[in-house]
Residue frames as qw, qx, qy, qz and C-alpha x, y, z in Angstrom:
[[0.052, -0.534, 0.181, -0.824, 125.85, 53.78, 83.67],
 [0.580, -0.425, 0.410, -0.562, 123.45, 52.75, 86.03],
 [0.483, -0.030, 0.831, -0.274, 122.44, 48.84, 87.38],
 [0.456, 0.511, 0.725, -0.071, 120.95, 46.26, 84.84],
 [0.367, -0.032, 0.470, 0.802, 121.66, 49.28, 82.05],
 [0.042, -0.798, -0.596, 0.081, 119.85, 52.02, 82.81],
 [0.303, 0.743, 0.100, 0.589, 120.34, 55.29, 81.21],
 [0.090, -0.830, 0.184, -0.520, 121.13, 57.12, 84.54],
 [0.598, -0.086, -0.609, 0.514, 123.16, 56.92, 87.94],
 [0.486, -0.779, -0.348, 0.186, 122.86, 58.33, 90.96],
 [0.463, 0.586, -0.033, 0.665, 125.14, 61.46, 91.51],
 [0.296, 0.122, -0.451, 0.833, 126.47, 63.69, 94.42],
 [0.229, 0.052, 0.209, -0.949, 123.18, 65.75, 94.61],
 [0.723, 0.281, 0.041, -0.630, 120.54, 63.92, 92.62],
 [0.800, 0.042, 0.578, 0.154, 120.46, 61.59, 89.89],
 [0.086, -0.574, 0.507, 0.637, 122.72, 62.04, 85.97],
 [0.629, 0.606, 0.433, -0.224, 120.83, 61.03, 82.99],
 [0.356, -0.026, 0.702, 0.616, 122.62, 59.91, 79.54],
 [0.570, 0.601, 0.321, -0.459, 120.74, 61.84, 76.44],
 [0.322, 0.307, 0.559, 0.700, 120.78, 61.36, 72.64],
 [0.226, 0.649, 0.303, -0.660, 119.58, 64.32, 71.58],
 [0.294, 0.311, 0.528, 0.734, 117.95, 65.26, 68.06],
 [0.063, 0.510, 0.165, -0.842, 117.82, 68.75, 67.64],
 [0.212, 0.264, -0.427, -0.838, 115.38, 70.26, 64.55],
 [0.079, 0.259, 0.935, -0.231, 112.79, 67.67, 65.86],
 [0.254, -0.582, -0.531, -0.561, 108.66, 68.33, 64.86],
 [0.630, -0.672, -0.254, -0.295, 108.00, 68.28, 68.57],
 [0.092, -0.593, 0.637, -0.484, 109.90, 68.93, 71.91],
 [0.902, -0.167, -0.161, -0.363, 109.74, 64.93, 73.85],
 [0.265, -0.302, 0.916, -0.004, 111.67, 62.63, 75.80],
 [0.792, 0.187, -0.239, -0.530, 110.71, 59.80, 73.32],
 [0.578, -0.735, 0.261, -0.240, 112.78, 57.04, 74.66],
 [0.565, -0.558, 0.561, 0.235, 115.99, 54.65, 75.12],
 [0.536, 0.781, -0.321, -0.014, 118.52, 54.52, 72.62],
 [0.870, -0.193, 0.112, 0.440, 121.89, 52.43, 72.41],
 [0.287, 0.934, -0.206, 0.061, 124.84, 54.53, 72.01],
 [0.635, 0.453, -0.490, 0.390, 128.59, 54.02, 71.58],
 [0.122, -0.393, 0.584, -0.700, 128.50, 55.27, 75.81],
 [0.020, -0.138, -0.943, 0.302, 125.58, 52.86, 76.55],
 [0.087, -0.581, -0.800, -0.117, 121.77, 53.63, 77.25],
 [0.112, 0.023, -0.052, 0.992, 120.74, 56.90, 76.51],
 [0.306, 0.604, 0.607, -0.417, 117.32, 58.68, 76.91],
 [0.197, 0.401, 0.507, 0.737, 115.93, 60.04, 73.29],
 [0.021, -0.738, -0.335, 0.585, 115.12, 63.49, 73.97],
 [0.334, 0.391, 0.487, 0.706, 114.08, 65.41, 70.65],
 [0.035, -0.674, -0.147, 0.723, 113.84, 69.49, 70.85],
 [0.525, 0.772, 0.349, 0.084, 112.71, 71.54, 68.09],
 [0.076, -0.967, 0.144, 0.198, 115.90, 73.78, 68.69],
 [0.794, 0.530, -0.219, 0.203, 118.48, 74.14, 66.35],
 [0.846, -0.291, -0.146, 0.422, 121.99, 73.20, 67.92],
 [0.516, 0.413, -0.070, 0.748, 123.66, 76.52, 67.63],
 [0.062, 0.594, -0.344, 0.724, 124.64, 78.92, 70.34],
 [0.106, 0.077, 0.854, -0.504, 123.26, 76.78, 73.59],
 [0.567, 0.064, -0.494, -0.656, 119.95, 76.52, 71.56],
 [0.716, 0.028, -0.693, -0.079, 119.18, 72.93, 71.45],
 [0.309, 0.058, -0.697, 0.644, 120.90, 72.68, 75.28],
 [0.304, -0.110, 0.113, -0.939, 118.15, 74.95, 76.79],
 [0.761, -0.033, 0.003, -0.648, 115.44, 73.22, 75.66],
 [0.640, -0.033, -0.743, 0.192, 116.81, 69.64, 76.68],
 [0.100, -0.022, -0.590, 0.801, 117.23, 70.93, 79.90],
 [0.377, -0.049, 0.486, -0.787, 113.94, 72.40, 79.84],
 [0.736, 0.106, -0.555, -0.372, 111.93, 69.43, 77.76],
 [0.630, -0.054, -0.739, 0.233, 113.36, 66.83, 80.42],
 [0.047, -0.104, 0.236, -0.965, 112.57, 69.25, 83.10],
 [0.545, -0.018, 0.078, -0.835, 109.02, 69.38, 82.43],
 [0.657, 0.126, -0.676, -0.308, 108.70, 65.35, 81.29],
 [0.289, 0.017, -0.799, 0.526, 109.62, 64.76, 84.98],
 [0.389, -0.844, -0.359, -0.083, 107.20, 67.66, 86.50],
 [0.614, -0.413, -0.183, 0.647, 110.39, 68.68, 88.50],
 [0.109, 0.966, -0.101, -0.209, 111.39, 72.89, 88.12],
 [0.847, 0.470, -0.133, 0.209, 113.27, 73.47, 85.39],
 [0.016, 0.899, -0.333, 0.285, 116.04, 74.93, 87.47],
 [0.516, -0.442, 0.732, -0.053, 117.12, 71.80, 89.23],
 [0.821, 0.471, 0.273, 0.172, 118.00, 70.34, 85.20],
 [0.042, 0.892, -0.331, -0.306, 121.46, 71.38, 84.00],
 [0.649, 0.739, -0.170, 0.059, 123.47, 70.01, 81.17],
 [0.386, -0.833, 0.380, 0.111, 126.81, 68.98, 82.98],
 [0.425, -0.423, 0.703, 0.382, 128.68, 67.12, 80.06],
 [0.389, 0.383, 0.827, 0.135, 128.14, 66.85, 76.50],
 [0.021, 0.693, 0.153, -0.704, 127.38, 70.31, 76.01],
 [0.204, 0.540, -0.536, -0.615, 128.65, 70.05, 72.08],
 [0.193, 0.090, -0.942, -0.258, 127.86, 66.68, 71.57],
 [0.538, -0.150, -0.497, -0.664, 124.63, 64.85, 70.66],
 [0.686, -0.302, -0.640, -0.170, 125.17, 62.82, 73.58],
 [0.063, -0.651, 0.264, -0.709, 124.80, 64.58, 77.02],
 [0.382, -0.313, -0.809, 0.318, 124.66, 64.10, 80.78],
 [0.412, -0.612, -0.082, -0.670, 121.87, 65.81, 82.76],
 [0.166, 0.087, -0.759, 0.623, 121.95, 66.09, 85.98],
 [0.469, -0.670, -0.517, -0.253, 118.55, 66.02, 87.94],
 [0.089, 0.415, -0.573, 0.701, 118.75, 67.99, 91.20],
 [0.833, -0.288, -0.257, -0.398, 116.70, 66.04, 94.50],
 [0.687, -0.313, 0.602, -0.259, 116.20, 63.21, 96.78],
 [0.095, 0.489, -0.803, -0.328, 117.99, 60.79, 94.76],
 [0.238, 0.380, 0.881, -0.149, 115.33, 57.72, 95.86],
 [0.426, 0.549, 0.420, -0.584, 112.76, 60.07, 94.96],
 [0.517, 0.657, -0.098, -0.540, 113.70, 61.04, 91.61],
 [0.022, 0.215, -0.928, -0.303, 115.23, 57.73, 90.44],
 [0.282, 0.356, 0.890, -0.037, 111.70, 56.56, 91.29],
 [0.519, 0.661, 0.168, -0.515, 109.95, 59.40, 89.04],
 [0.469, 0.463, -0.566, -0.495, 112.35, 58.48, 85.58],
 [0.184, 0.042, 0.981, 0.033, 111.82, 54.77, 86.51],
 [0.310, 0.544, 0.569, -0.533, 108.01, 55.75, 86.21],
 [0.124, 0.724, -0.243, -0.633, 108.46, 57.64, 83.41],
 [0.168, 0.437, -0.719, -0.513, 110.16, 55.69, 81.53],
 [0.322, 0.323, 0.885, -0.091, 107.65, 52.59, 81.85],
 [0.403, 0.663, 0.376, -0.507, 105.10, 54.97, 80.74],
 [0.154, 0.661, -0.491, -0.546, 107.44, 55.49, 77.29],
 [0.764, 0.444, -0.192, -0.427, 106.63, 53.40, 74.14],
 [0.912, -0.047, 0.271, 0.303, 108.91, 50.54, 73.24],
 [0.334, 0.638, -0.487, -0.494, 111.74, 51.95, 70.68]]
């Protein structure tokens, strides 16, 4: 997706962010980077169960709040049914590539 296989790219408005999500999780967390059949995803585990935009919500707002960023500029633009989703980030594209670069340093090893 992105440069050097990095879960996200840059995008029209902001920046687009691969997730794995596991819904029915102990705790709401971006815990972090996963291989998937699409490439390098962020592990983002919600306590919501996957059924009626459930699960979706609270990605959106779980990744939302892991940045700092309002949860309104987080939306869900592919992936919507499936475990593995794109998020969109809304911004200064420099800026917020350099807050999940942060981020993600700050995230354990998997």
């Amino acid at each position: 997706m992105g440069l050097g296989g990095d879960p996200w790219r840059r995008g029209k408005s902001g920046i687009e962010v691969r997730a794995r999500v596991v819904p029915r999780s102990s705790k709401d967390q971006v815990e972090g980077i996963d291989e998937t059949p699409q490439g390098p995803a962020l592990r983002v585990r919600v306590r919501a169960v996957p059924d009626k935009g459930q699960a979706n919500r609270s990605v959106e707002k779980t990744v939302a709040d892991w940045l700092g960023v309002p949860r309104t500029s987080v939306a869900i633009t592919a992936g919507t049914t499936s475990r593995v989703k794109l998020v969109a980030i809304a911004g200064k594209p420099d800026f917020v590539e350099a807050v999940i670069r942060d981020r993600v340093a700050e995230l354990k090893p998997s």
